[in-house]
C-alpha positions as CSV (number, residue, x, y, z in Angstrom):
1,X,-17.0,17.4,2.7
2,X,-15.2,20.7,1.9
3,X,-11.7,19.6,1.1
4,X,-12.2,20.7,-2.8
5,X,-14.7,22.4,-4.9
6,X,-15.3,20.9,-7.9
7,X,-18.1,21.0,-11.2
8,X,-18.0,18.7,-13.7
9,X,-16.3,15.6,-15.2
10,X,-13.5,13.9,-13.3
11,X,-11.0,11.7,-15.1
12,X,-10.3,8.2,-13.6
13,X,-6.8,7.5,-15.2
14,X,-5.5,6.1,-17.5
15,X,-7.4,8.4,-19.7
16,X,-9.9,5.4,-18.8
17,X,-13.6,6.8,-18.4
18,X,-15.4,9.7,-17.3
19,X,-17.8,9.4,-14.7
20,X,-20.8,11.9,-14.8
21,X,-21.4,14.1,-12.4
22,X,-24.7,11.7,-11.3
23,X,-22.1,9.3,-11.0
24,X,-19.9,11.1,-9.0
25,X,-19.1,8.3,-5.9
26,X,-18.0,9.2,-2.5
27,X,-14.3,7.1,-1.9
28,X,-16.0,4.4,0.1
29,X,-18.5,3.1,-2.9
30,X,-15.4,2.4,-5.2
31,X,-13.4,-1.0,-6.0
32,X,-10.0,-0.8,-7.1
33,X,-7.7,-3.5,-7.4
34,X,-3.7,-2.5,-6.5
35,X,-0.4,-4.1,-6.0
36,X,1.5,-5.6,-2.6
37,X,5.1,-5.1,-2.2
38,X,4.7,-2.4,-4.5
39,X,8.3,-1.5,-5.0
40,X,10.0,-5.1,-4.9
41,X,12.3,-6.0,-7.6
42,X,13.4,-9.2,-8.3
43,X,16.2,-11.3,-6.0
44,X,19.4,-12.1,-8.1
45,X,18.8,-15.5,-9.6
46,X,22.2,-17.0,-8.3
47,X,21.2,-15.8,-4.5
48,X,17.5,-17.1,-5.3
49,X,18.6,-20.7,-5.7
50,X,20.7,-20.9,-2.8
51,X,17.7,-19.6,-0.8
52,X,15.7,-22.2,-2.9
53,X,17.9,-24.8,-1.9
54,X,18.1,-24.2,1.8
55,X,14.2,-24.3,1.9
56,X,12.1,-24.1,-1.3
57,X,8.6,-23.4,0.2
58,X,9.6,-20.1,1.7
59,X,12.2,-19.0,-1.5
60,X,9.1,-19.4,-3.9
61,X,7.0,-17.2,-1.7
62,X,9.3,-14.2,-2.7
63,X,9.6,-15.6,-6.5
64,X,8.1,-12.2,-8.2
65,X,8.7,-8.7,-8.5
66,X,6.9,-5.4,-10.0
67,X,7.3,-2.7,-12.3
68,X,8.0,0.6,-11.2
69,X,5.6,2.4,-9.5
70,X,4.6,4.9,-11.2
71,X,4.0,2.9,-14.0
72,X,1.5,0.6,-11.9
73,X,-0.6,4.1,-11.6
74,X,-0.4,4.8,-15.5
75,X,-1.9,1.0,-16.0
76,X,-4.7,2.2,-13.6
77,X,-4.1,0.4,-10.2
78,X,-5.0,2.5,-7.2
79,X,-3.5,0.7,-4.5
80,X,0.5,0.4,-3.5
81,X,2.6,-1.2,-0.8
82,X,5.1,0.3,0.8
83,X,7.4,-1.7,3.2
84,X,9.5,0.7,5.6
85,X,12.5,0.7,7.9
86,X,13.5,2.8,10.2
87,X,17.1,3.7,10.0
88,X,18.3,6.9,11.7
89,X,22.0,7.1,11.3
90,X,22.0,5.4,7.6
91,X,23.7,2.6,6.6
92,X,22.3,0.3,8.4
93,X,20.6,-1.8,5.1
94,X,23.8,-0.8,2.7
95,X,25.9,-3.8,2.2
96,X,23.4,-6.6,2.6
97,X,24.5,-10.6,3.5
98,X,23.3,-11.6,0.5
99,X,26.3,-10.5,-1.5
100,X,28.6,-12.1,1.2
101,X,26.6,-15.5,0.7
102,X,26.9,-15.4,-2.9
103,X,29.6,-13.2,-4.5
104,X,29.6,-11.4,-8.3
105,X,25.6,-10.1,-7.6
106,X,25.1,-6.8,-9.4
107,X,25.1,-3.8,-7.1
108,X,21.7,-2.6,-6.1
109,X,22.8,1.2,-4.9
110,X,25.1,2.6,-7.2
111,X,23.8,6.1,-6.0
112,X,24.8,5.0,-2.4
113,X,21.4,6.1,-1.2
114,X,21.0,3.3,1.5
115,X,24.4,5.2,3.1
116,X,22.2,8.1,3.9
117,X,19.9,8.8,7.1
118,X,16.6,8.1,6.3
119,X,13.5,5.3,6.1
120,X,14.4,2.5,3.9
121,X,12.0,0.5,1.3
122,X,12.8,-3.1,1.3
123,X,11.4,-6.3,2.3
124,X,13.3,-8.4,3.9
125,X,16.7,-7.3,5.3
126,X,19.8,-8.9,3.4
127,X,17.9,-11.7,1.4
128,X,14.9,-9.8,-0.4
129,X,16.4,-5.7,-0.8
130,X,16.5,-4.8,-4.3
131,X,13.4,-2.3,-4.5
132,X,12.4,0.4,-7.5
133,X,12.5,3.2,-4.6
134,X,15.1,2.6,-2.1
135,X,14.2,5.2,0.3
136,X,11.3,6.4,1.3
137,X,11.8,10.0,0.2
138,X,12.8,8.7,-3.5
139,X,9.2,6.0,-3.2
140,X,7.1,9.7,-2.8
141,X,8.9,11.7,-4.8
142,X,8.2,9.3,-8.0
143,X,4.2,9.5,-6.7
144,X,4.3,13.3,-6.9
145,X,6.2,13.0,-10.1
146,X,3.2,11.2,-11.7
147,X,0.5,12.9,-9.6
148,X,1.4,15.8,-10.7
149,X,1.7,15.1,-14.5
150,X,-1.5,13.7,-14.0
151,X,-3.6,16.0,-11.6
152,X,-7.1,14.5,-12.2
153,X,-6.5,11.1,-11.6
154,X,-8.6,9.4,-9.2
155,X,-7.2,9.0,-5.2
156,X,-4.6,6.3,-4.6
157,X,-4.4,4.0,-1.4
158,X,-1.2,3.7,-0.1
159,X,-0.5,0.9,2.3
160,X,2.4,1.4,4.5
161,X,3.7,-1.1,6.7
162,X,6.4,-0.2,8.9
163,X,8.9,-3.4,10.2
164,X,10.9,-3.3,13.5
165,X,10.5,-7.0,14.1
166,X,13.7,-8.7,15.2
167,X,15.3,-11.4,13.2
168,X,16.3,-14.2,14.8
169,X,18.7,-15.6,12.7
170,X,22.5,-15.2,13.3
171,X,23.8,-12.6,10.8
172,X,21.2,-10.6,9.7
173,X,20.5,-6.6,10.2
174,X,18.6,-6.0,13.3
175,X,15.8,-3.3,12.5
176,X,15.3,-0.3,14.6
177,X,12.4,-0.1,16.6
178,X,9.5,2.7,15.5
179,X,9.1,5.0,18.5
180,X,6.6,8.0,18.8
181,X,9.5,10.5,18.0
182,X,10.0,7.3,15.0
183,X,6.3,8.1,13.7
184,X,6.7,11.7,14.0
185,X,9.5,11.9,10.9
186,X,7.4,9.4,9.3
187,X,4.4,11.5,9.1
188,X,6.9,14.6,8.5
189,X,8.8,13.0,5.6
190,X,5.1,12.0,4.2
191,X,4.1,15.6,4.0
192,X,7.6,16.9,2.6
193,X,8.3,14.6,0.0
194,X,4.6,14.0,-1.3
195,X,3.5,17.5,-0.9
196,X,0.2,18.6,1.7
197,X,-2.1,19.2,-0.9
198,X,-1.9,15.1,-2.5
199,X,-2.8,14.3,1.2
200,X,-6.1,13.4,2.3
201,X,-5.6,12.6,6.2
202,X,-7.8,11.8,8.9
203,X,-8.2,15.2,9.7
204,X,-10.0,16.2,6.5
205,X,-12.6,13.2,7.2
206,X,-13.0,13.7,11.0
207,X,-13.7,17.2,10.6
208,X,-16.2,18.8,13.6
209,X,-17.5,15.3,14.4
210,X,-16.2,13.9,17.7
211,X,-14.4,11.1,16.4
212,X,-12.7,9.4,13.3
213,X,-14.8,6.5,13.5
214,X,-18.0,9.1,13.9
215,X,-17.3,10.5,10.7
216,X,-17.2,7.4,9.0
217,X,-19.9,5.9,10.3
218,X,-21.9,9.5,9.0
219,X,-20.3,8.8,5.2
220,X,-18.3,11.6,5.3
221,X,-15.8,10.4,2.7
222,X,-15.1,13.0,0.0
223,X,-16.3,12.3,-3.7
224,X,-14.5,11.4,-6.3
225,X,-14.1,14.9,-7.6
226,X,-13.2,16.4,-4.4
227,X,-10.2,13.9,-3.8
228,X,-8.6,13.5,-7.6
229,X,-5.0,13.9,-6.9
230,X,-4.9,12.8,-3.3
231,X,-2.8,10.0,-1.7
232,X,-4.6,8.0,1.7
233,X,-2.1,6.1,3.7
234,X,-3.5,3.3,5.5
235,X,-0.5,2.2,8.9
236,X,-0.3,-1.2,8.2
237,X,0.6,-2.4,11.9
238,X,-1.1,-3.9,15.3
239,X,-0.6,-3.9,19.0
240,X,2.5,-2.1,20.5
241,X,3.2,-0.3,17.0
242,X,-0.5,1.1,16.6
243,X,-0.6,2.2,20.4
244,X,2.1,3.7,19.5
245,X,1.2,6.0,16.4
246,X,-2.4,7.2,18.1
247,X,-0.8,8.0,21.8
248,X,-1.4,11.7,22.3
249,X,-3.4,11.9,18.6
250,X,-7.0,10.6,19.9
251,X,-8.7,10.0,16.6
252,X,-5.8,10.5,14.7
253,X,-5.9,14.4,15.4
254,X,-2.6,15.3,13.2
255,X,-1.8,12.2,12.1
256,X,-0.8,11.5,8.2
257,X,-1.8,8.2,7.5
258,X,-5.0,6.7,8.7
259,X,-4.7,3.5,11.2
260,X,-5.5,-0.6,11.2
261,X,-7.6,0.2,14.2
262,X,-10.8,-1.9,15.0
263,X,-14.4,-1.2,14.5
264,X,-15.5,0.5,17.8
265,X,-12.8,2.4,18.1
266,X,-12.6,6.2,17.8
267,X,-9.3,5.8,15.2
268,X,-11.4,2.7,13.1
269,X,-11.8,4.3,9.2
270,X,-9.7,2.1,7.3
271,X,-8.6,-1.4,8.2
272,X,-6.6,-4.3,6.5
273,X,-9.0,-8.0,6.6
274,X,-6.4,-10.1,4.2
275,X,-8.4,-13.0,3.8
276,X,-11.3,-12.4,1.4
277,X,-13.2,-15.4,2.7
278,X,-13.8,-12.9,6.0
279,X,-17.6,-12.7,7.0
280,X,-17.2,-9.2,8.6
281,X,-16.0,-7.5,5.5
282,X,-19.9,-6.7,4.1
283,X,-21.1,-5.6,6.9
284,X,-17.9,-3.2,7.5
285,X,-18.7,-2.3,4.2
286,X,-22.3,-1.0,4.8
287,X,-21.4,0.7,7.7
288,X,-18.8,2.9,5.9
289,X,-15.0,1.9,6.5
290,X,-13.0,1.5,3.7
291,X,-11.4,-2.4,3.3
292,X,-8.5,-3.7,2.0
293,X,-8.1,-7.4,1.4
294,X,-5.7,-9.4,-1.0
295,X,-6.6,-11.5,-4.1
296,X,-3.6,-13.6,-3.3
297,X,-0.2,-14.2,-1.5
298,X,3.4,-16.1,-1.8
299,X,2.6,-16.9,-4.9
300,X,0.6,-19.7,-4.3
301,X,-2.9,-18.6,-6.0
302,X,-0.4,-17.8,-9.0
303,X,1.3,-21.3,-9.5
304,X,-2.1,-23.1,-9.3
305,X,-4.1,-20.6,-11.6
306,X,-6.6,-20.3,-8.7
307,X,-8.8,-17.5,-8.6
308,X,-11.4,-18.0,-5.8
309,X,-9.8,-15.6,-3.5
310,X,-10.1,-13.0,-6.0
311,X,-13.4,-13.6,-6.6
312,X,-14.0,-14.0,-2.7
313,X,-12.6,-10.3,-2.6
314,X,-14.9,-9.0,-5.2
315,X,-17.5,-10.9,-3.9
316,X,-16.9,-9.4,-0.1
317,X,-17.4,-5.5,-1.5
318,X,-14.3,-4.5,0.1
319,X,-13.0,-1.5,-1.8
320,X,-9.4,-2.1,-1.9
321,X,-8.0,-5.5,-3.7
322,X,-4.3,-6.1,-3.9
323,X,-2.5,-8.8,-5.8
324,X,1.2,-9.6,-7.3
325,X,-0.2,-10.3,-10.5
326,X,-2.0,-7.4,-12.6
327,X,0.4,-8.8,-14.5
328,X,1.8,-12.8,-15.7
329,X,4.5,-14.1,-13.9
330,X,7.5,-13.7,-16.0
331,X,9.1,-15.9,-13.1
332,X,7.2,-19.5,-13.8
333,X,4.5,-20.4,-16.2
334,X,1.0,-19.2,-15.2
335,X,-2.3,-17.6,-17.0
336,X,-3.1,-16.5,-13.4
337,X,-3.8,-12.5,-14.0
338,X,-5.7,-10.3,-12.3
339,X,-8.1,-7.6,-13.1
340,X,-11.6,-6.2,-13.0
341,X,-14.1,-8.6,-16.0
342,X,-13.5,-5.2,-18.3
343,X,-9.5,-5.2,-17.9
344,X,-9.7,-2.7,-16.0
345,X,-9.1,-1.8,-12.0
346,X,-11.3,0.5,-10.9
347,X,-15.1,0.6,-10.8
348,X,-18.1,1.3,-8.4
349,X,-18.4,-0.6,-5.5
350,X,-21.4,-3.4,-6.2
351,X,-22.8,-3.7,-3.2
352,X,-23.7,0.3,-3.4
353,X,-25.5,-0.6,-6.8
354,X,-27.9,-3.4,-5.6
């Protein structure tokens, strides 16, 4: 690779280890463990038990929340979620009908940021909205805050999923559809807000082999010390909405984020297998795509202290882990945490080590 030059000893943060220069990984032969739904704050209690009460399965699924992102970072994760919503004229996620169902809730914009043109970070529209970054502009500049107060700290994976789905419920905010011109500004506000040089896009990887997926298949994933500092966005989106991002950028020629495209394919580098228990994910592995899968969802692994999909995702190699729980639930009793056997979430891929 020849994104950075550099000698010497490279700082995984929080001030956690150094790793010698013989143990100097390329990105793909790492293991971190990060967060999904990075940004969500908790729903209002007195809306979460009229949503519990109207169907108690689905309310419990959103029953957590996070800390602030940048403060996931300082603990050491290296993976984030970012849920995002088009909304070109502004406004169109700024009174929510969750304070019409139940009245007295305490604002969630007193800056009046959802008023304002721009992509949105929520998760779902007038039920679940409170969020620690309410735009996506704000959700990057806190990353490039912390990045760069911290410039050695080891790359970050940023999932981003974009939503355009209709809701077919009476009464709730219709989301705009993502577009080409859509993912252009996406990509744009990416680069403004988070600064070029925190970016390691597809182009940096694909470099003078013919394809994205060509590269990857060579190894040509930087080392460690060559991408400290940088951010990797992972699209977090299928059919009509991928086609969409990779028209007219064949291997993700000036694209930001890399795509969930499929082995085979010249965009494939990065791709999202959620359930650990998945067969393919080794063999992905070996070949030299980079994998995220989850340790748990909807809180279900959580209430039940159940840990076998988190030890079905170590087990699977797949580089990228993400859970709601790094942390105990401070929203029903559980021991369920997750981390690495050292408390720690980061370390070198075993499957490189056998």
């Amino acid at each position: 690779m020849r994104l950075i030059t550099c000698v010497g000893l490279l700082l995984v943060l929080p001030a956690i280890a150094l790793i010698a220069k013989k143990e100097d990984l390329p990105i793909n032969q790492i293991q971190v463990i990060g967060s999904h739904n990075s940004y969500k704050q908790a729903i209002n209690p007195a809306l979460f038990n009229v949503l519990k009460a109207q169907d108690t399965v689905a309310a419990n699924s959103l029953d957590y929340d996070h800390i602030p992102m940048p403060e996931q970072l300082e603990m050491g994760l290296r993976n984030l979620e970012i849920d995002v919503y088009a909304d070109a004229k502004g406004g169109k996620y700024a009174h929510p009908a969750g304070f019409e169902r139940v009245k007295g809730q305490p604002a969630f914009d007193k800056d009046g940021e959802m008023e304002k043109p721009g992509f949105k970070v929520l998760h779902v529209p007038d039920l679940d909205f409170r969020s620690s970054a309410l735009t996506l502009a704000i959700a990057l500049q806190q990353l490039r805050k912390w990045s760069e107060a911290n410039p050695e700290h080891s790359p970050v994976f940023i999932t981003l999923e974009v939503k355009d789905d209709s809701i077919k419920r009476k009464g709730f905010t219709q989301p705009e559809m993502f577009t080409g011109k859509t993912f252009d500004e996406l990509d744009s506000v990416i680069m403004a807000n988070l600064g070029k040089g925190h970016v390691l896009n597809p182009d940096l990887i694909r470099e003078n082999y013919k394809s994205l997926e060509a590269a990857v298949l060579a190894k040509n994933w930087p080392k460690m010390s060559e991408a400290k500092g940088k951010f990797l966005f992972i699209l977090d989106a299928k059919g009509r909405k991928l086609s969409t991002y990779i028209k007219d950028h064949p291997s993700l020629k000036g694209r930001t984020m890399f795509a969930n495209a499929e082995a085979g394919t010249p965009e494939a580098a990065l791709m999202i297998r959620n359930n650990p228990f998945d067969e393919q994910i080794p063999n992905l592995v070996r070949k030299g795509y980079i994998i995220r899968t989850r340790a748990d969802a909807d809180t279900k692994q959580a209430r039940t202290n159940d840990r076998r999909d988190f030890e079905a995702a170590c087990n699977s190699d797949a580089q990228i882990i993400t859970t709601d729980y790094y942390k105990k639930s401070t929203h029903f009793p559980s021991e369920y945490v997750i981390s690495f056997a050292d408390g720690k979430y980061f370390r070198a891929n075993p499957l490189f080590k056998r």
